[in-house]
Backbone as ProteinMPNN parsed JSONL, in Angstrom:
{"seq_chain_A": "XXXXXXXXXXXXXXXXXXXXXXXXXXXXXXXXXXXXXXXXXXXXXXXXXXXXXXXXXXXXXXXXXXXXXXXXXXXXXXXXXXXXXXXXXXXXXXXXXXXXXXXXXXXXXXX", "coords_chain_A": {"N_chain_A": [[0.824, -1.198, 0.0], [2.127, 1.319, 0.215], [3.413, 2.036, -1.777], [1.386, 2.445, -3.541], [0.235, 4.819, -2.282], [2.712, 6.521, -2.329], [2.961, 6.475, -5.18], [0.34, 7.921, -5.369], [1.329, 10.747, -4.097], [3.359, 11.436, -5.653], [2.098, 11.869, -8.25], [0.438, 14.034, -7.544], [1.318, 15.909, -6.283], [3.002, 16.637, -8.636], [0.621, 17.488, -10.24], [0.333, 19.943, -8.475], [2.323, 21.107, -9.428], [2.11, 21.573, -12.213], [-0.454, 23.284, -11.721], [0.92, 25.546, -11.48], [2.431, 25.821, -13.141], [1.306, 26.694, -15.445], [-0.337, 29.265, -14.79], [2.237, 30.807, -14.237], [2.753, 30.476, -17.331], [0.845, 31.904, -18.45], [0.501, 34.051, -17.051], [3.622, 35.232, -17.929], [4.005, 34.698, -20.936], [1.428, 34.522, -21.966], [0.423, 32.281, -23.063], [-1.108, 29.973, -24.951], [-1.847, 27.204, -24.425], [-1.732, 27.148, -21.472], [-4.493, 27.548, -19.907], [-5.69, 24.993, -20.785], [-3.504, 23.433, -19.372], [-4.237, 24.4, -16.759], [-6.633, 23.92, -16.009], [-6.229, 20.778, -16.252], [-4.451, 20.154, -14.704], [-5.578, 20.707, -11.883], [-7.654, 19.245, -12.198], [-6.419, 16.614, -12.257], [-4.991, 17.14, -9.434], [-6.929, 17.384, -7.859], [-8.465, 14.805, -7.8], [-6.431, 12.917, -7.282], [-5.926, 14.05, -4.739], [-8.286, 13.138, -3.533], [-8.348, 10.504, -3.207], [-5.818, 9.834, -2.267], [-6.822, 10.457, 0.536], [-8.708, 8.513, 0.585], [-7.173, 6.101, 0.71], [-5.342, 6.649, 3.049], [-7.306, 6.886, 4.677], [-7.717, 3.631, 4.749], [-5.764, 3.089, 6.47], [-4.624, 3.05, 9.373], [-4.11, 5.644, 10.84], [-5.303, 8.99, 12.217], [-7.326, 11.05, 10.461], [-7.704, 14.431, 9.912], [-10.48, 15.764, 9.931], [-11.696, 18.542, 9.136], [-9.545, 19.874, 8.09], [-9.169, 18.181, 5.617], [-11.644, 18.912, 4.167], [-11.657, 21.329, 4.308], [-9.536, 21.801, 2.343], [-10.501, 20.259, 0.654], [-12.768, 21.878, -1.247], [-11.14, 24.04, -1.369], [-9.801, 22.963, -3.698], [-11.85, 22.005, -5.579], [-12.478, 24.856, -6.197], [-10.705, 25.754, -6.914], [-10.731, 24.1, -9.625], [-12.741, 24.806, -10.754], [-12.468, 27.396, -11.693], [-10.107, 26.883, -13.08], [-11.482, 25.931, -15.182], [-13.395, 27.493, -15.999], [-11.625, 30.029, -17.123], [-9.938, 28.297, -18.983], [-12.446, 28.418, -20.667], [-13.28, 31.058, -21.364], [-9.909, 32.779, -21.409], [-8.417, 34.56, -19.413], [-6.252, 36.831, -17.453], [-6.76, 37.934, -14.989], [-8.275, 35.173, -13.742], [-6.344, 33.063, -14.274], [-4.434, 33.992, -12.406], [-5.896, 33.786, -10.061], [-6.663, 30.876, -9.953], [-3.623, 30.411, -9.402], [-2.837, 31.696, -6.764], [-4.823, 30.64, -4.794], [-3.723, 27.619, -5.505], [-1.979, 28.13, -4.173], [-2.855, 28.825, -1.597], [-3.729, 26.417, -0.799], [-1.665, 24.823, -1.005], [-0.275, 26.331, 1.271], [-2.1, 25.604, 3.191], [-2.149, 23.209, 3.456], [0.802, 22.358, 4.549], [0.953, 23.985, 6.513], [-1.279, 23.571, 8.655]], "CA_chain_A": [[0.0, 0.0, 0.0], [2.912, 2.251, 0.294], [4.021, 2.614, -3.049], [0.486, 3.248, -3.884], [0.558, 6.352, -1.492], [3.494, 7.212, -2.892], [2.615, 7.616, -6.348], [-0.194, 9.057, -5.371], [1.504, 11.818, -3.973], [3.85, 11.567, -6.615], [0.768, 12.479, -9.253], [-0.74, 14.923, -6.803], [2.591, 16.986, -6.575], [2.91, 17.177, -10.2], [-0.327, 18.241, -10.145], [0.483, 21.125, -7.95], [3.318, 22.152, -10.043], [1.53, 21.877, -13.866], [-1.318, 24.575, -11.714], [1.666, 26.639, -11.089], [3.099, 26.295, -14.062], [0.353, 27.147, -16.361], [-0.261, 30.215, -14.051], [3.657, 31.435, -14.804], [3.49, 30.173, -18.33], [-0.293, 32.57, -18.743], [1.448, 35.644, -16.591], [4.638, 35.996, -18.647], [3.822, 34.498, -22.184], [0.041, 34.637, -22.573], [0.342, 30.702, -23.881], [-2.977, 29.814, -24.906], [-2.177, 25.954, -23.79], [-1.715, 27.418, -20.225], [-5.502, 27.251, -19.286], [-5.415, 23.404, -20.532], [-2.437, 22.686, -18.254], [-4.56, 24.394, -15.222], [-7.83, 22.724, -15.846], [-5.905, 19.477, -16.042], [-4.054, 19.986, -13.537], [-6.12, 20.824, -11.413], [-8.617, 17.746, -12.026], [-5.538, 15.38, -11.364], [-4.392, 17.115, -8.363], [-8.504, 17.192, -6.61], [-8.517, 13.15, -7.881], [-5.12, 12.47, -6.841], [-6.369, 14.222, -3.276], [-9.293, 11.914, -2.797], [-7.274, 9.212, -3.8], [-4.93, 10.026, -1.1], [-7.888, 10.293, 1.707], [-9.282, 7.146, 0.538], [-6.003, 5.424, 1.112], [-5.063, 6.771, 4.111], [-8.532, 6.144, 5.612], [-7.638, 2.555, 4.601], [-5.137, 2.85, 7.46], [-4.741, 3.269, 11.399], [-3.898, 7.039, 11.515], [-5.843, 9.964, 12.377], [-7.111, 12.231, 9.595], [-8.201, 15.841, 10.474], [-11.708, 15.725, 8.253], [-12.649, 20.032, 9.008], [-8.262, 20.121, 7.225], [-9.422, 17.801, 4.187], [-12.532, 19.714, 3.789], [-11.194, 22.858, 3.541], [-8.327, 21.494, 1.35], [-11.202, 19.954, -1.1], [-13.068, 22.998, -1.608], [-10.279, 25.268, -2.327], [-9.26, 22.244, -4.773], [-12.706, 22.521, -6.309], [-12.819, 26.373, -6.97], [-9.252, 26.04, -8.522], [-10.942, 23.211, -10.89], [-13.704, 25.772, -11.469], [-11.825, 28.411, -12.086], [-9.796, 26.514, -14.464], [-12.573, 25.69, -16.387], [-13.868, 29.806, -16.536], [-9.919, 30.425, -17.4], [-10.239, 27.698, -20.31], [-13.461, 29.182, -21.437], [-12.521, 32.368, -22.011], [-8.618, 33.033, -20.891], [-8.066, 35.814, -18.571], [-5.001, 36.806, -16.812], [-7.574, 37.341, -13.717], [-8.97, 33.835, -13.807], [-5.006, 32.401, -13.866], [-3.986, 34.643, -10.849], [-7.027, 33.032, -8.709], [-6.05, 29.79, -9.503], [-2.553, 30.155, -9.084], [-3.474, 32.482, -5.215], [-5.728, 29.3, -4.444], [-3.138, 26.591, -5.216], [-0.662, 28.262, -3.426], [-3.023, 28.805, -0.451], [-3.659, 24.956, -0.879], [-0.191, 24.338, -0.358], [-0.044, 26.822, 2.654], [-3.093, 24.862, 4.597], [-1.405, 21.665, 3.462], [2.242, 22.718, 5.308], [0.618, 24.946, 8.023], [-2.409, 23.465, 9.13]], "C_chain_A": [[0.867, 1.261, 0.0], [3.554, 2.95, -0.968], [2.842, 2.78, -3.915], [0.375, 4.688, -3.6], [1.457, 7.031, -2.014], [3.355, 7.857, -4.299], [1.463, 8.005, -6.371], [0.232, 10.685, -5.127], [2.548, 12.059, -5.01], [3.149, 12.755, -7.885], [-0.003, 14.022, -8.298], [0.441, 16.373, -6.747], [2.976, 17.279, -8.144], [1.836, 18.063, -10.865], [-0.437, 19.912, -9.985], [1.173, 22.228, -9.048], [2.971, 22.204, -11.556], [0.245, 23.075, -13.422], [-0.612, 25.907, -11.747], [2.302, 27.217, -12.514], [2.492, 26.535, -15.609], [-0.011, 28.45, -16.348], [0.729, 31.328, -14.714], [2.849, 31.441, -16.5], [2.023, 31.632, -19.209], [0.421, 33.48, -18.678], [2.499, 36.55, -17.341], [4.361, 35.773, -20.321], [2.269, 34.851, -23.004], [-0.077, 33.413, -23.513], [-0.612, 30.206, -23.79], [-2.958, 28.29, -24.816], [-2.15, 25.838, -22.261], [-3.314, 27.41, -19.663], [-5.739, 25.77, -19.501], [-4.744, 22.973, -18.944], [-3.375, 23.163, -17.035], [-5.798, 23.672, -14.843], [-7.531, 21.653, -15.658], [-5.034, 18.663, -15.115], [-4.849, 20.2, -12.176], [-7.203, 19.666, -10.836], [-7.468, 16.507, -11.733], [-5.078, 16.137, -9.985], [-5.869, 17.008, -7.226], [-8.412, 15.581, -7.173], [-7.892, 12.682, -7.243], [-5.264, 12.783, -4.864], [-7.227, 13.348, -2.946], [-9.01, 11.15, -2.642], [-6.66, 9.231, -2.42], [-5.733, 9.924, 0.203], [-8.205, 9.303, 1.505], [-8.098, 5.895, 1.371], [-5.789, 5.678, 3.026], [-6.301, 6.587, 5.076], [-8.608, 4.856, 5.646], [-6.529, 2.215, 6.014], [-5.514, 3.168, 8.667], [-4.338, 4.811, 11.566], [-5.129, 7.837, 11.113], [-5.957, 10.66, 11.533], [-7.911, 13.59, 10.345], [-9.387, 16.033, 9.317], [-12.187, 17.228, 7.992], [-10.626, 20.363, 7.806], [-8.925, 19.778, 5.669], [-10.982, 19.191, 3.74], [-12.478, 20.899, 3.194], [-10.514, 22.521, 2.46], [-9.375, 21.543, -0.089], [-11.812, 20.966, -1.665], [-12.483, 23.952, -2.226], [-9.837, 24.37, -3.732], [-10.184, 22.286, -5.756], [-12.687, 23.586, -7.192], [-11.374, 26.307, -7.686], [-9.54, 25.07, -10.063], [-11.654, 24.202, -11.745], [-13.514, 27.085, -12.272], [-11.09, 28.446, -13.224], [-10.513, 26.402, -15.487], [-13.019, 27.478, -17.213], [-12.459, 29.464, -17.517], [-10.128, 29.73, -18.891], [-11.461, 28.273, -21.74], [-13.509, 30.239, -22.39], [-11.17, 32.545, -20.903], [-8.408, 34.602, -20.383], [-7.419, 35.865, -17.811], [-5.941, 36.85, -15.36], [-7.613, 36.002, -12.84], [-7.794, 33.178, -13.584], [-4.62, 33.015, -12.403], [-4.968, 33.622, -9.87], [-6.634, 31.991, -8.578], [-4.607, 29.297, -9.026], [-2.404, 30.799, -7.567], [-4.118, 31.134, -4.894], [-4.564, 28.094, -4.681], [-2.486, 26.936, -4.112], [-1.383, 28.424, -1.615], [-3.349, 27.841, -0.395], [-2.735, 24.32, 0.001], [0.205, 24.605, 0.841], [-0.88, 25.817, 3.779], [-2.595, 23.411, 4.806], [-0.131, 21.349, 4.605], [2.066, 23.1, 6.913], [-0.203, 24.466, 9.007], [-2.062, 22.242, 9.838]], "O_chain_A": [[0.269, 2.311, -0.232], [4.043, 4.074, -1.084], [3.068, 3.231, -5.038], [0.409, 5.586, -4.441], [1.2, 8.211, -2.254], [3.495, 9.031, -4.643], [1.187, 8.574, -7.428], [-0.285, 11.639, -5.709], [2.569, 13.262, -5.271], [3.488, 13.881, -8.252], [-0.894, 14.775, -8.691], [0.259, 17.528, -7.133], [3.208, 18.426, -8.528], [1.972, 18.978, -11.678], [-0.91, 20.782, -10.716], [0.909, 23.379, -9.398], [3.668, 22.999, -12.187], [-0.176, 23.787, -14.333], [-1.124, 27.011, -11.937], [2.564, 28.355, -12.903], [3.131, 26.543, -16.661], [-0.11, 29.05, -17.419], [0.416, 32.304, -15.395], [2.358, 32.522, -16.826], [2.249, 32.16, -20.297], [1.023, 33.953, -19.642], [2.533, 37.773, -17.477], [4.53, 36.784, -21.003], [2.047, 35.26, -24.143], [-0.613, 33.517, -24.617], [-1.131, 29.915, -22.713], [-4.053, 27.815, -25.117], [-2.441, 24.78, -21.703], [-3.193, 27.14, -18.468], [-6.004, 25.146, -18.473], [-5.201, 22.478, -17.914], [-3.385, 22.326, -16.132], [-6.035, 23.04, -13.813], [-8.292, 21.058, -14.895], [-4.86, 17.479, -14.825], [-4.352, 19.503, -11.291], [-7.501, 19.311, -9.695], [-7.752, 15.558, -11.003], [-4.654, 15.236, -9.261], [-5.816, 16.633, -6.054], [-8.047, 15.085, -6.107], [-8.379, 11.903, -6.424], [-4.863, 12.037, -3.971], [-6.953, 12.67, -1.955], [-9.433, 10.692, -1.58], [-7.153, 8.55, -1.521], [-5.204, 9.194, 1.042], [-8.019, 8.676, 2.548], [-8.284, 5.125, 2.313], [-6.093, 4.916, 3.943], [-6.144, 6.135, 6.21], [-9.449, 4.442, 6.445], [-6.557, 1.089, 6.51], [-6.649, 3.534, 8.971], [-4.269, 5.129, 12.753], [-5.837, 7.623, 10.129], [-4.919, 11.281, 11.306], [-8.654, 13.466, 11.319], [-9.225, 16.361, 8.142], [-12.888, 17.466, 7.008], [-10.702, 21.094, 6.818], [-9.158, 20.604, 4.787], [-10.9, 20.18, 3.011], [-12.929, 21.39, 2.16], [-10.955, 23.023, 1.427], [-9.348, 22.18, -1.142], [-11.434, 21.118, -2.826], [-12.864, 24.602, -3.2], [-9.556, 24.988, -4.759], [-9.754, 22.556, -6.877], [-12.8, 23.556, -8.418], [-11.074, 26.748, -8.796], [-8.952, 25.164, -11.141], [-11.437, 24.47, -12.927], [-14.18, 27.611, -13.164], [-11.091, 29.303, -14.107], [-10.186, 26.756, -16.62], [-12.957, 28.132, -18.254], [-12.444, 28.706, -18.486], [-10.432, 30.423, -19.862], [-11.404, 28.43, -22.959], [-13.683, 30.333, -23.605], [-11.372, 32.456, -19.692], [-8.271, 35.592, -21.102], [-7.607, 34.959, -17.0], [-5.873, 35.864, -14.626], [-7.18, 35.791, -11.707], [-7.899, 32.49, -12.569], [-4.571, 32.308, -11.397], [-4.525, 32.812, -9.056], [-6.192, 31.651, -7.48], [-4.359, 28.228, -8.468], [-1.525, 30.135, -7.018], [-3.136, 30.426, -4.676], [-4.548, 27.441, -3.638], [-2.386, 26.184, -3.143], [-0.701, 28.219, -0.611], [-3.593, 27.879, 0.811], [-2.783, 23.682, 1.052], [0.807, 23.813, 1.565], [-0.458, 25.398, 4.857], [-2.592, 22.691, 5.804], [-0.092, 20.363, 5.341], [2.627, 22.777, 7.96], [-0.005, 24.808, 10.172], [-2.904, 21.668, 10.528]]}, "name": "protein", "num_of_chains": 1, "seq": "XXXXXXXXXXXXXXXXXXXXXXXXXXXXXXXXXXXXXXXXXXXXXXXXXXXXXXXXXXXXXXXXXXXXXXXXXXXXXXXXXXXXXXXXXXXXXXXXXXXXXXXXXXXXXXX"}
C-alpha cells in the first residue's frame, strides 16, 4: 500500500506544479495551452487528493476531516476556475487559480 501512497503523492505533486506552471506560463507568455495545463491539472491534483484520503482512511492514523474539507473545496474552486480560465482566458482567472493553489499548499504545510 505504500508505493500506492506514494505515487499518489507523486501524481498529486505534479499536479500542484503543472497549476503553477500554467499560471507562470499565462502571466509571462500569454500561452494559450496554459488554461489546458490548469484545468488538467487541477482535475488530477482534486482526484489524486481523494485518492490520497481514501487510502489513508484505509489505514490506522488519524485524519483531520474540518483540514481535508477545507483542502477539497479550495481544490474545487481552482478546478472551477480553471474551467472559466479555459473558457474564455483571462489573466484574472489564472492569478485566482494560481493564489488558491498556493493557499492549498499553505493549509497543506501549516495546518
Amino acid at each position: 500500500m505504500d508505493i500506492v501512497y506514494s505515487a499518489l503523492v507523486f501524481l498529486h505533486l505534479l499536479g500542484m506544479a503543472g497549476i503553477i506552471a500554467g499560471w507562470l506560463l499565462q502571466l509571462i507568455a500569454k500561452h494559450s495551452a496554459a488554461p489546458k495545463a490548469i484545468l488538467h491539472s487541477s482535475l488530477l491534483q482534486l482526484a489524486t487528493g481523494l485518492l490520497l484520503v481514501g487510502v489513508a482512511e484505509m489505514g490506522d492514523g488519524d485524519l483531520n476531516h474540518v483540514k481535508i474539507g477545507v483542502k477539497v473545496v479550495v481544490a474545487f474552486a481552482v478546478a472551477v476556475v480553471g474551467l472559466l480560465n479555459l473558457r474564455k482566458p483571462d489573466l484574472k482567472l489564472a492569478n485566482a487559480a494560481g493564489a488558491l493553489t498556493v493557499l492549498n499548499v499553505g493549509i497543506a504545510v501549516f495546518w
